[in-house]
N, C-alpha and C positions, 0 to 999 in steps of 0.2 A: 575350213581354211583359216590361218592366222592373220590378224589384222593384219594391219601396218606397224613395221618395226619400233617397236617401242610401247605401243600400245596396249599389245596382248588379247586383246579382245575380235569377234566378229562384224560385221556391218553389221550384223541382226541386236548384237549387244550393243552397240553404240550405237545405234539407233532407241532403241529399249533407253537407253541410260539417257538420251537426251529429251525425249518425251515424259521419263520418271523426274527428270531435273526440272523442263517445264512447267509439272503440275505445280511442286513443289513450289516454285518460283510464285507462281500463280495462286498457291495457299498461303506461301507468309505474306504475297499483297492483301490478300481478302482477311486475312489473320489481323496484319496491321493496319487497317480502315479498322475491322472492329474493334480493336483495342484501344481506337482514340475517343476520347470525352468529346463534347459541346465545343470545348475549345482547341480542338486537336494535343489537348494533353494527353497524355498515354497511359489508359489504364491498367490496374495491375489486377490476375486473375482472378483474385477473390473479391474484387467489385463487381468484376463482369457476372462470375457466380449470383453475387450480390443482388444482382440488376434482375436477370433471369430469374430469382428465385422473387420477387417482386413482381415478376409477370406472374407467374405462375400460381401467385397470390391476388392478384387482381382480375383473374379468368377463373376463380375458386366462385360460379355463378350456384345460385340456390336453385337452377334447372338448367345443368349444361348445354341441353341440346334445344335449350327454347330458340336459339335466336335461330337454326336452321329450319325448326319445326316453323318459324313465321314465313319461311319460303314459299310454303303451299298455298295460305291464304294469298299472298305477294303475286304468286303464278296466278292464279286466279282471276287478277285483275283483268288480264289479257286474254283471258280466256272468247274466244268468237274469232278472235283480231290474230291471233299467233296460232299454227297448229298444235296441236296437245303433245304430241312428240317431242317439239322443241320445247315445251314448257316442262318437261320434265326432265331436260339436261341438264340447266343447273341447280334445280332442286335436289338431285342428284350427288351433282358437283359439292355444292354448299354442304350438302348433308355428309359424303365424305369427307371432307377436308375438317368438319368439326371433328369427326370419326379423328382421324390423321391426328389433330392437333391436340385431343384430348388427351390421347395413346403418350405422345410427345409429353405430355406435362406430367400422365401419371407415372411415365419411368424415370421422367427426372425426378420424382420426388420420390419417389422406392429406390435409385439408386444413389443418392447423396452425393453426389461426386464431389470428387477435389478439385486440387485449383489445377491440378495437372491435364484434366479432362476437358479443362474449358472452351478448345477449339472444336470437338467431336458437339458435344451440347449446342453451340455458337449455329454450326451448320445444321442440325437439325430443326432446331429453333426459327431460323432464318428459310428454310424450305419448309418448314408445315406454314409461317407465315404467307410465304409468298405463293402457295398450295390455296390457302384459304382467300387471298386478294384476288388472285386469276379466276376465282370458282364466281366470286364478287362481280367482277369484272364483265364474265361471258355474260351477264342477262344483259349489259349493254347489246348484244348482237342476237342472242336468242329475243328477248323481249324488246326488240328494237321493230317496232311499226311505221314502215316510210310513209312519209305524207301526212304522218297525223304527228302535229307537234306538242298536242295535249300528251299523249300516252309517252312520246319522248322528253317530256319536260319530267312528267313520272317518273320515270327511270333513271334520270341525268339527278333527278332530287332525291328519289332514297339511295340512290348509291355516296350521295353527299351527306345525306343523314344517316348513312352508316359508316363514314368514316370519321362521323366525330368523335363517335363512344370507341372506336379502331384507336386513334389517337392517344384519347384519355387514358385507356387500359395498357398500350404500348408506349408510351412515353417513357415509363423508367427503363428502357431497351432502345434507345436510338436504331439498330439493324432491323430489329423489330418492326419499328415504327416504320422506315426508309421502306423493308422489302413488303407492307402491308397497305401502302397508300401508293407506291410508285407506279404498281402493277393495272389500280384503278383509274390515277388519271392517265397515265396513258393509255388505256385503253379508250375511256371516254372521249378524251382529244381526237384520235385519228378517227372516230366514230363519225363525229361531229365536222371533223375537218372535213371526209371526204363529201359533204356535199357543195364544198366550194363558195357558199351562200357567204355574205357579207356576216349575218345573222349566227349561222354557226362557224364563224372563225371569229367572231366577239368573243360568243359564248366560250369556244376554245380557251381563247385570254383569260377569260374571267377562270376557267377551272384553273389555269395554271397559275392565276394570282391567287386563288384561293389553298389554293397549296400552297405556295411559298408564305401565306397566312398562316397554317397551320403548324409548318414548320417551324416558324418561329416561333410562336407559342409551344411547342411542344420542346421547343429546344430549349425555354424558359424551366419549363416545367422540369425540363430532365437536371436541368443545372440544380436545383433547390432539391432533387432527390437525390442526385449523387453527393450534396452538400451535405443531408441528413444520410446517407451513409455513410460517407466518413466519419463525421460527428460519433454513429454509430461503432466504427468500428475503433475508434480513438478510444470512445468508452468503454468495449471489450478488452483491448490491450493495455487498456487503467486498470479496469477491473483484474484482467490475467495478472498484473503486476505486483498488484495490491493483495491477489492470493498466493502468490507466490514466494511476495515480504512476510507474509501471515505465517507461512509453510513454513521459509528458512527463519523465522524467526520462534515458531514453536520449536523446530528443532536446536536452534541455538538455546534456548532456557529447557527444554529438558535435558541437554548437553550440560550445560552452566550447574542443572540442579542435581544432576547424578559427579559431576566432582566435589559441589558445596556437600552431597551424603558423603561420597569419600573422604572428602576433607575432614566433617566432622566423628566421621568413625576413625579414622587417622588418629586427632586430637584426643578423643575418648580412649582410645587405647594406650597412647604413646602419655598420657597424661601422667597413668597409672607406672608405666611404665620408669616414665622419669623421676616423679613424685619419692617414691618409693627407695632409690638410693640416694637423692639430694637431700630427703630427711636425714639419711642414715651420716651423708656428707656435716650437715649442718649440726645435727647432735653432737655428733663427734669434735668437729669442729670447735665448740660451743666448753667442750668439755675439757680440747687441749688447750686452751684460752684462756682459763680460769683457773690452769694448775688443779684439778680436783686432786689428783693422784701425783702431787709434788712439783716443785719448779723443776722448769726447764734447764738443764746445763748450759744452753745456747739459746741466750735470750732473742733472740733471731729465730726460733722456733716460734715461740710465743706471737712474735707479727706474723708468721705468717700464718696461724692459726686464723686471727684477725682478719685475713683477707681470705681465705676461706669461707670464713664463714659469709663476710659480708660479699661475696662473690656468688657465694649458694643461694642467701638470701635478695639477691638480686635475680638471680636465674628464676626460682621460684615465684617471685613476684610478677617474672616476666609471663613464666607459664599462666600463671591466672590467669594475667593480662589479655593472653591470648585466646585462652577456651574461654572467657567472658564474653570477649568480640566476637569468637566462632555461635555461639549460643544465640547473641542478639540479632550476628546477622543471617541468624536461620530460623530466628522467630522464635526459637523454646530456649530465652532465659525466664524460669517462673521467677515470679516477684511473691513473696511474704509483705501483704497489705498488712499496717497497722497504724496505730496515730503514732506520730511523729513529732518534737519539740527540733523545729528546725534550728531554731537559736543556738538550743543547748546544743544541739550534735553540731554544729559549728564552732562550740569553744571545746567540745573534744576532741573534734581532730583539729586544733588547734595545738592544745598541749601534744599533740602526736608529733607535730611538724614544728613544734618552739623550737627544741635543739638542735635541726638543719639551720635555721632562721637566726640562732643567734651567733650560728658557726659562721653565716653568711651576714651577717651585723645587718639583717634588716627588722624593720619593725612589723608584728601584725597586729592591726587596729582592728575592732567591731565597732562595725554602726547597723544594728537594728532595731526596726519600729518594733512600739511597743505593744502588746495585746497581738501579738502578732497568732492568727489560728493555727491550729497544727494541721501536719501535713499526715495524711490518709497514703501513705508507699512503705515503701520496701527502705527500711534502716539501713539496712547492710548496702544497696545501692547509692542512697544519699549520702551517706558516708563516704563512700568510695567517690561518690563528685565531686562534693569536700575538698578529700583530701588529693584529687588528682590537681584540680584548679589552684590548692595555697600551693603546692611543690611545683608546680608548673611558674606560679607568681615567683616564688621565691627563687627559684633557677635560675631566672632571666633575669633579674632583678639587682641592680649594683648595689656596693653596700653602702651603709645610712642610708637608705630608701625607704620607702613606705608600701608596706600591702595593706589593703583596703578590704574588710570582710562586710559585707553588707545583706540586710535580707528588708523588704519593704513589700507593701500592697499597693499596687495598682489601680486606677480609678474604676478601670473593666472588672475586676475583682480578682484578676490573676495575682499569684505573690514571685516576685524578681526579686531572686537572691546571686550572688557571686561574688567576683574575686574583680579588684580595679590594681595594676599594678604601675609603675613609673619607669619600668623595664626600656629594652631596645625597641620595645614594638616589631609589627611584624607588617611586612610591607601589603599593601591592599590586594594587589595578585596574586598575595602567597597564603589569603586568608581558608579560599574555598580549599587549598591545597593539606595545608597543616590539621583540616578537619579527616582528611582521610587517613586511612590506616598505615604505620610504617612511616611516614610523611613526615619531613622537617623541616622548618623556615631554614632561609638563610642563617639565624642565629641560632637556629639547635645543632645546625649540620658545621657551623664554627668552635660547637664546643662539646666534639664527639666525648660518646662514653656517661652524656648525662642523662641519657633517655629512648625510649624504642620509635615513638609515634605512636604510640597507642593512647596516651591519655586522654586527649582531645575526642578523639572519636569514641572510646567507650561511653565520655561523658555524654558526646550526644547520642546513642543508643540507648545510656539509661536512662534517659528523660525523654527520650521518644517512648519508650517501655510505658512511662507512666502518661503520658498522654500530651508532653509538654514541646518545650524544644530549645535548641541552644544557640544563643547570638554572641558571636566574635565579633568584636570592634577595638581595631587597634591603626595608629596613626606611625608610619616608622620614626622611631628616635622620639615616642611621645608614651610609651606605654600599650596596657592591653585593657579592657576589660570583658571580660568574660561571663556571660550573665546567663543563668540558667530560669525558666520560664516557668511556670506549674499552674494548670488550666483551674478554675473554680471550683471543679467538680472535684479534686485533689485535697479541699481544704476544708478542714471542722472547726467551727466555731465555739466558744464554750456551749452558746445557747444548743447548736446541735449536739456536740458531746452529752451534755447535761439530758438532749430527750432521748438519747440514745439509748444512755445508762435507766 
């Protein structure tokens, strides 16, 4: 027969459905008491996991079944006074229930659960506990001797000195704990109570003060291990995190290092590539420029040979520019070691750069010390700092100004040479900038068409190459100086030249 309208169901189902909704109701109560800390804070599954797997490490005894096996000598005691029957109930009891609770630890540890699992684990845990206190519990009434208050003091005291190691072991498990000692003193109490005596309704007091002793203590105790396992697991989700930045951060530089390969196989190819007709631009160039094969009819032809060329030769320059910097910043530009006369290659590419310099009416001064040792690198690199550093002075540089070529030794025994200029200077935030590649102060990007951004920084990749390094100091509206570094190890003395030789 069909419910009542609307319902659709039988009495027999709605009935069924309201006892199924009961339990339920009745689980997430006992669900949420477990799930609260010391402080009724609310824990989350993977502490509770936490907590039980902590049991189950403190019940890891070097002879599992001792403390049931000391049941028999314990029965023992009563042996005359208790009939032999009753003495072997809860030897029994006790001996099962270790059985029970063993079973209980070894399948939680064979089956790992998740956090998803933690209520099924919760209630097993909490019934082999409460399995094991009532087995505790029954000698109060099998091994209970009326009249004789000796043999009852016995039994009121080991059942109190086996809830203290009960305690110790179950502490990191507050339900644990709760379903492990509740079971004992109340059984003790109504023991004791029912004989009405002044004497055992003290005593009563005292078990129930002695519990609410242990409690607290044991509520100390659990607070300082749930302390150390968050601690714990803070350090896990450090640690996950920190392998994780490790992870995506190998994978971001081998990412980085397979386009730095593409890039410089790119460069390598397209070098060859470009090289190859810009010569053939510049030759030519070169050749309608100079009239080889007769004047031009239209001297207008003639400029624009001129700018040809110097447009190729520009381009070309730039290409260097660029596979130099692809080279350094991949680690294989070889350097050609030899001794070096820093001085001298200072006043050649001097005369390289006089005629920009005299086009831009600045002056270029030398001032280097004398006996100055040679330098142990790569010519063709030194050169090229040279002559990046006076063009770069001379660029910025107003005219009647002064460039400043300088080379000196250091008291450390480093030798500091560079370029000091009287230019616009370049503002202090924009120092670490103009070192990078492509990159322009304020005053290079005011006077497009005189430069890429590559000087500066090949300068300091070739003096990293040799072991050195490059300092920018410049003041806006005061000038630059630009000073290149070279480590001791870089430098020959005559005295060592001479034992060389």
């Amino acid at each position: 027969m069909a419910g009542p309208k609307g319902h659709g169901m039988t009495a027999g189902e709605a009935r069924q459905t309201k006892e199924t909704s009961r339990q339920r109701s009745w689980s997430g109560l006992a669900t949420s008491f477990l799930a609260r800390g010391p402080n009724g804070e609310k824990l989350s599954p993977e502490i509770r996991l936490e907590q039980m797997r902590m049991l189950v490490e403190a019940q890891q005894l070097p002879m599992p079944y001792a403390f049931p096996l000391l049941m028999i000598p314990y029965a023992a005691c009563f042996a005359g006074e208790v009939a032999w029957y009753w003495l072997i109930v809860p030897v029994v009891l006790v001996l099962a229930a270790g059985l029970y609770n063993k079973k209980t630890m070894t399948d939680f540890t064979a089956a790992e659960p998740a956090a998803s699992d933690v209520a099924l684990w919760e209630r097993r845990f909490i019934l082999a506990s409460v399995f094991f206190a009532i087995a505790m519990a029954s000698t109060a009434y099998f091994f209970w001797v009326p009249d004789n208050y000796l043999l009852q003091s016995f039994v009121i005291t080991a059942l109190l000195i086996c809830l203290a190691p009960g305690c110790l072991i179950t502490s990191c498990y507050l339900p644990a704990f709760y379903a492990s000692i509740v079971p004992v003193i109340i059984a003790v109490c109504v023991q004791v109570s029912l004989y009405g005596t002044a004497i055992h309704i003290a005593l009563a007091g005292v078990l129930v003060l002695f519990s609410i002793l242990l409690s607290q203590l044991t509520v100390r105790h659990n607070k300082i291990m749930l302390h150390s396992i968050t601690l714990r697991e803070d350090k896990s989700a450090l640690i996950e995190q920190i392998f994780k930045a490790k992870r995506d951060s190998d994978a971001a530089r081998a990412r980085a290092e397979e386009a730095n390969r593409a890039k410089s196989h790119f460069l390598a190819n397209m070098s060859h590539e470009l090289r190859t007709p810009l010569n053939a631009i510049i030759g030519f160039s070169e050749v309608m420029a100079s009239e080889i094969f007769g004047k031009h009819a239209i001297p207008t032809y003639k400029e624009y040979a001129h700018d040809i060329n110097r447009s190729g030769q520009h381009l070309l320059g730039l290409i260097n520019d660029v596979l130099d910097l692809s080279r350094i910043e991949a680690g294989r530009f070889q350097i050609t070691e030899e001794e070096v006369d820093i001085a001298q290659l200072a006043e050649d590419c001097r005369r390289i750069v006089e005629i920009r310099a005299q086009a831009q009416r600045v002056q270029l001064v030398s001032q280097f010390d004398a006996d100055l040792p040679q330098v142990y690198g790569d010519a063709r690199a030194l050169r090229q700092t040279w002559i990046n550093l006076m063009t770069n002075a001379v660029k910025f540089s107003p005219p009647e100004s002064t460039v400043l070529m300088f080379a000196r030794m250091e008291d450390n025994g480093e030798m500091r040479f560079g370029i000091h200029d009287n230019g616009q200077g370049i503002a202090e935030s924009e120092i670490e900038k103009v070192l990078q590649a492509f990159t322009q102060g304020a005053s290079g990007l005011a006077q497009p068409g005189k430069g890429s951004g590559l000087g500066l920084s090949i300068v300091k990749g070739l003096l990293a190459v040799h072991g050195g390094r490059f300092e920018l100091k410049s003041t806006l509206g005061q000038g630059t100086q630009a000073e290149c570094v070279l480590p001791p190890q870089r430098l020959r003395t005559k005295r060592q030249m001479a034992r060389s030789a």
